[in-house]
N, C-alpha and C positions, 0 to 999 in steps of 0.2 A: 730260279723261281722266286718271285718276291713273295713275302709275309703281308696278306692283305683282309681287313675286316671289312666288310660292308652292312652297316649298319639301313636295313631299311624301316623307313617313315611309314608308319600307318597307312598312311595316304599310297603304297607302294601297292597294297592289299587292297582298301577302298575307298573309290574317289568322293571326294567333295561332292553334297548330294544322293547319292545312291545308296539304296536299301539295304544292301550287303547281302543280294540273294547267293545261292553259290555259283550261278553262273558269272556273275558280275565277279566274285571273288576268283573264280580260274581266269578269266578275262586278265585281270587286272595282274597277276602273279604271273604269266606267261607273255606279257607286255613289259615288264618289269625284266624279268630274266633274257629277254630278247635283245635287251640292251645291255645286259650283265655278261653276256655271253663271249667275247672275245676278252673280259678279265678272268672270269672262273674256270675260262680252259686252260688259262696258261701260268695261272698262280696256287701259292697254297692258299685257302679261302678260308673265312668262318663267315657266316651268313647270321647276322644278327636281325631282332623283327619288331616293330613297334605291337601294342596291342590295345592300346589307349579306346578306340573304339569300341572294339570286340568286347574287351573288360567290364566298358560301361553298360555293354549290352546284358552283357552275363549278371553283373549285379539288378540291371531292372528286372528280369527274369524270374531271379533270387526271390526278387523283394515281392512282386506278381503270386508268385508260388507260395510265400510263408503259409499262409494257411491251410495248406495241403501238403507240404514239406519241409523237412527241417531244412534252417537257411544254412546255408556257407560262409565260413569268413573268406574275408576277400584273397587272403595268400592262395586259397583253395579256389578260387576262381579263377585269378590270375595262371595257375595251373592247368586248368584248364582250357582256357583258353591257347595258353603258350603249347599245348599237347594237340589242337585239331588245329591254330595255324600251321603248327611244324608240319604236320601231315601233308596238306596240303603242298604248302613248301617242298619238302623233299620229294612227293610223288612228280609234280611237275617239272622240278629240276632234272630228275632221274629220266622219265620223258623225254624233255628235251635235251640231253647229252645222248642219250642211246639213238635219237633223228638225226644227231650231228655226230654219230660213229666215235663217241668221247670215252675212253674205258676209263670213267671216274665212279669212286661210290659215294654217296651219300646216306649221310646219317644225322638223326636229328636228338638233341641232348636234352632231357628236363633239367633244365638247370637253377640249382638255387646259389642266393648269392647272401653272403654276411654281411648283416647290420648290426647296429648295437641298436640295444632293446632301448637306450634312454639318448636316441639320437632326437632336438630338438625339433625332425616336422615330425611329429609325432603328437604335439602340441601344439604344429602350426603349417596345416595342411593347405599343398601349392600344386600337386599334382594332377592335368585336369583329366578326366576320364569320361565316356560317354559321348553322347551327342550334347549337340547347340541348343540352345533351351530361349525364350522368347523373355523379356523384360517381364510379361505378365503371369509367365508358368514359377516364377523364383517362389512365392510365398508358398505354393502350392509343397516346391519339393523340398521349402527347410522345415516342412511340418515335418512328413517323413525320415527329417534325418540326414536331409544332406546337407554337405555346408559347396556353396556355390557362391563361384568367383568369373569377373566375367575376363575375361578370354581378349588378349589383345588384338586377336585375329579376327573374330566375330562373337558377337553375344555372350552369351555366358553358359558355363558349363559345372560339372561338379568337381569338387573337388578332394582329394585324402591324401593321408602322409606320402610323402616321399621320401625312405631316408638315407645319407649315403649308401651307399657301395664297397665293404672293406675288402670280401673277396671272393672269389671265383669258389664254391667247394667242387666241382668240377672239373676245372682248372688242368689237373694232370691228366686224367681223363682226355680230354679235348686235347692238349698238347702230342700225345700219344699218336691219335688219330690224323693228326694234322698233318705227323713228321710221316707218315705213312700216305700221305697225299691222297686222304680219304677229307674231304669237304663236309665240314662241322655247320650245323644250323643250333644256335646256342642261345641260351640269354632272351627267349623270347618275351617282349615286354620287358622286360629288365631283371627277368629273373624272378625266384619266387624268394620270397625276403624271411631269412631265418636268422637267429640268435642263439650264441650258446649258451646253455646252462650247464656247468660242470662241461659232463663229456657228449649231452645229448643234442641233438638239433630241433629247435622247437618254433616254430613256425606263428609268425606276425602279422597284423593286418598291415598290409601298404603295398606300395606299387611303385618301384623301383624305377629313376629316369630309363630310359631304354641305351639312352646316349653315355650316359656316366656309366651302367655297368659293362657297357661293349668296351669302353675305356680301358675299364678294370682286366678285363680280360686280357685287350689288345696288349695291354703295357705288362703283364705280368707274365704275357708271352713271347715279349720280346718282338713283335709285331712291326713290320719297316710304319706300313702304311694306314689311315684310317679313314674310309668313306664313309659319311651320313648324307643317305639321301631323303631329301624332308621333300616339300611343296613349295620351295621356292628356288628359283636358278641362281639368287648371290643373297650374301648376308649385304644389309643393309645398318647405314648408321643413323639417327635421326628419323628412325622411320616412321613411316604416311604424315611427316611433315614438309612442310616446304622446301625445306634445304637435304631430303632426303639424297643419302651417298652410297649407292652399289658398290659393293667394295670385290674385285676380283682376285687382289694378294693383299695378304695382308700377314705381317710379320709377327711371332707370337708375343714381344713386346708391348706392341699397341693392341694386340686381342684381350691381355692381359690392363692394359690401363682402358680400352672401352667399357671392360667386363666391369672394372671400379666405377665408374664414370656412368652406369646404371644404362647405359647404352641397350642390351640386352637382356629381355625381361624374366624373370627366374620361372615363369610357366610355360616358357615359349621356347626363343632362340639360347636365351641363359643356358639352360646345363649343355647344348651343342658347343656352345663356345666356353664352356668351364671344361667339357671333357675333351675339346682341342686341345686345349693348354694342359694341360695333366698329361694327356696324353705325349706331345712335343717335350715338356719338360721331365718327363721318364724315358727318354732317349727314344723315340717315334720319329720320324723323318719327315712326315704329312700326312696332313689333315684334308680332304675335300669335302667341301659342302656345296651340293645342290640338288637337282628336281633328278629323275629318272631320265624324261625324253631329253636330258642333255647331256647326260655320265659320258659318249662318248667323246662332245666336243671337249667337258673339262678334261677329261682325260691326257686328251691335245694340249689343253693349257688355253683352249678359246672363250669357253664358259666358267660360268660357278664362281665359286671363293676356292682360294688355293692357300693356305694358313703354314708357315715354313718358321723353322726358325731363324 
């Protein structure tokens, strides 16, 4: 059995466009596993989950509420949220393995991950969280407090710290579980972002890439494989210009000179392609990137980005 992470894109949860009622979120998680389905049977798994939407929602909610309840910082959201994704996650998985006669168990981990307290975005927030915001809503929402950046993908969005990734506290936890071929759902959102003081764990505002900490985890697990699947079917070089280039292999060499070369943008596809390369160069064997409705052809090797050393 191979060692496999599959890191899934927000967008795996809920599509471009839509309200995020919860019928639309079971919809879109049993679409998503439908196609994850002949990897999770036959491998050891950890199921990692973006939460970039969800979070940004939890924080309007927050900020809606202050005057009727004390607010939350954001590690405390981010919590949140990673605790009724997983839910959802593991009930449906469990679901559908017990329709497909699969005697696997699942289990889903609150997981927090180590940063240093004087990591610099902490000073210079890149993280985008939330929904798409219009050219003419931006004054409205840096009156309140947020700082907003726009979004190479579309529009503009908010933005807060992201800071590294140092480690898994978790970690043995989840390896434990793995080696017993129970299917880990980990790291949701990128984990909840803690720092030590002395001996205790004290919890930080920020919002952890999703893709650098499943990294973290993969590589310190000794991990063969690493899937992220985002909203797009290949990484791109030059892109939505003219001379735009799908790239379907690409060698961790040149992932590493595109990465300098500003190719890929530090809100976007950036830490996918900084946590391929970390990944690969802490002894990982592959990296794939692409969409959901094509995991099986990259699988083949006919779709996606395929990233090798």
């Amino acid at each position: 059995m191979r060692k496999i992470l599959v890191a899934l894109g927000g967008n795996a949860i809920l599509k471009k466009g839509e309200k995020g009622t919860y019928n639309h979120l079971i919809k879109n998680i049993k679409g998503t596993y439908k196609q994850l389905l002949p990897l999770i049977k036959k491998n050891k798994i950890i199921i990692t989950f973006g939460n970039g939407p969800q979070a940004g929602i939890l924080a309007i909610q927050n900020e809606l509420a202050k005057n009727k309840f004390s607010q939350m910082p954001l590690d405390v959201i981010g919590a949140e949220s990673q605790g009724w994704i997983g839910y959802l996650l593991e009930k449906e998985l469990i679901n559908l393995l017990k329709q497909n006669k699969i005697k696997r168990e699942v289990v889903t981990i609150l997981t927090q991950v180590l940063v240093d307290q004087k990591d610099k975005a902490f000073r210079n927030p890149t993280k985008f969280i939330g929904p798409f915001y219009k050219k003419n809503e931006i004054s409205k929402l840096k009156k309140q407090g947020y700082k907003i950046k726009e979004d190479p993908r579309e529009g503009y969005r908010r933005v807060v710290p992201s800071p590294k990734p140092l480690d898994i506290i978790e970690k043995d936890t989840i390896k434990r579980l793995v080696e017993k071929g129970i299917i880990v759902i980990a790291c949701g959102g990128g984990g909840i972002p803690v720092y030590k003081n002395k001996d205790n764990l004290i919890g930080i505002e920020g919002v952890i890439d999703k893709d650098l900490a499943s990294q973290c985890l993969a590589s310190s697990l000794k991990f063969d494989e690493f899937i992220i699947i985002t909203d797009i079917n290949k990484v791109a070089i030059n892109y939505k210009k003219p001379n735009q280039t799908f790239l379907s292999k690409l060698k961790l060499k040149d992932s590493k000179k595109y990465l300098l070369e500003k190719e890929f943008p530090p809100g976007s596809m950036g830490p996918k392609i900084q946590a391929s390369n970390n990944f690969l160069s802490r002894g990982g064997k592959k990296v794939v990137i692409t969409n959901i409705k094509n995991i099986k052809k990259t699988l083949e090797s006919k779709e996606g980005t395929i990233i090798t050393k």
